[in-house]
C-alpha positions in Angstrom: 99.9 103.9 94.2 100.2 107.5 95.7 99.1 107.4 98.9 96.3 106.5 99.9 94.5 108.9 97.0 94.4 106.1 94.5 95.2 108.7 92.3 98.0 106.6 90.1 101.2 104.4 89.9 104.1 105.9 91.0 106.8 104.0 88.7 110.7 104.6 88.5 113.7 103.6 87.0 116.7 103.4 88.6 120.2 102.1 87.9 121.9 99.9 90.6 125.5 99.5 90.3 128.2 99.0 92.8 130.4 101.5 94.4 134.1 101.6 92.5 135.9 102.1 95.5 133.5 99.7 97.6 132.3 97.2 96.2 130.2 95.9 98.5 128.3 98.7 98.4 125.9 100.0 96.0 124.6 103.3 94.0 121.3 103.8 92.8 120.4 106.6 90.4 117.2 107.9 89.3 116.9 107.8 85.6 113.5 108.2 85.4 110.1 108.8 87.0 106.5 109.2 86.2 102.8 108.6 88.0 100.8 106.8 85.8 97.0 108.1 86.5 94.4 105.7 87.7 91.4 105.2 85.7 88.4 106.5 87.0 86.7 102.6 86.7 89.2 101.3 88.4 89.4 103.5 91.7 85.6 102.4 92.0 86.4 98.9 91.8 88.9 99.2 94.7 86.8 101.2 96.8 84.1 98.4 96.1 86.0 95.8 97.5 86.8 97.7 100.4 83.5 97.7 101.5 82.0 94.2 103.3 78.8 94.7 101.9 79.4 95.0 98.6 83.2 92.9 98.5 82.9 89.7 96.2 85.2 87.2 95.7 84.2 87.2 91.7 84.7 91.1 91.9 88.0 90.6 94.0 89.6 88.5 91.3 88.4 90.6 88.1 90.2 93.2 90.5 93.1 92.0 90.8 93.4 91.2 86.9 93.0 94.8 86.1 95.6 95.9 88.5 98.4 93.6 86.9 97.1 95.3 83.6 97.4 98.6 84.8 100.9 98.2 86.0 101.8 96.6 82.8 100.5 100.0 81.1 102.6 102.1 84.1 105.8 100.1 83.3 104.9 100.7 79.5 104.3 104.2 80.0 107.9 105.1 81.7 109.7 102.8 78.6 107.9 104.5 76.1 108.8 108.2 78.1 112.5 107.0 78.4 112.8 104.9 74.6 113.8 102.0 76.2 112.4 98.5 75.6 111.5 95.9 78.1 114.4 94.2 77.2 117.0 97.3 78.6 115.2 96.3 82.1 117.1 93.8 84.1 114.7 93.7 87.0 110.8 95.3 88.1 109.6 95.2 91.2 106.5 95.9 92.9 105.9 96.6 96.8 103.1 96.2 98.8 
């Protein structure tokens, strides 16, 4: 996410390939970017759970359901922007 704004899903496509005249070394180029806006519904359930009083673990879980979602629809987003399918992707990766 940006920040800590919760304003959307910073996503990016990059290609990794090794260096020709080292090998063991690698070059990674930006092929694509986008930020993938949060939904309004969602921001308010993450600032529920951060909250002790009004955290549940029922809540927690339904939470972190929608964020796999959401990413799904970020990684969806930059395909659809770029025309490639998820099967162009060798690898996706999430920090945090």
């Amino acid at each position: 996410m940006s920040g800590t704004s919760l304003d959307g899903c910073d996503v990016v496509l990059v290609e990794i390939a090794p260096l020709r005249s080292q090998p063991e070394r690698v070059s990674i180029d930006t092929l694509a970017f986008l930020t993938h806006p949060m939904p309004d519904n969602l921001r308010d359930m993450i600032f529920k759970q951060l909250k002790p009083v009004t955290s549940r673990i029922d809540e927690l879980t339904k939470l972190d359901a929608a964020l796999s979602h959401w990413f799904v629809e970020a990684i969806q987003a930059l395909l659809s922007q770029t025309g490639l399918q998820a099967e162009d992707v060798d690898l996706i990766g999430s920090h945090g």
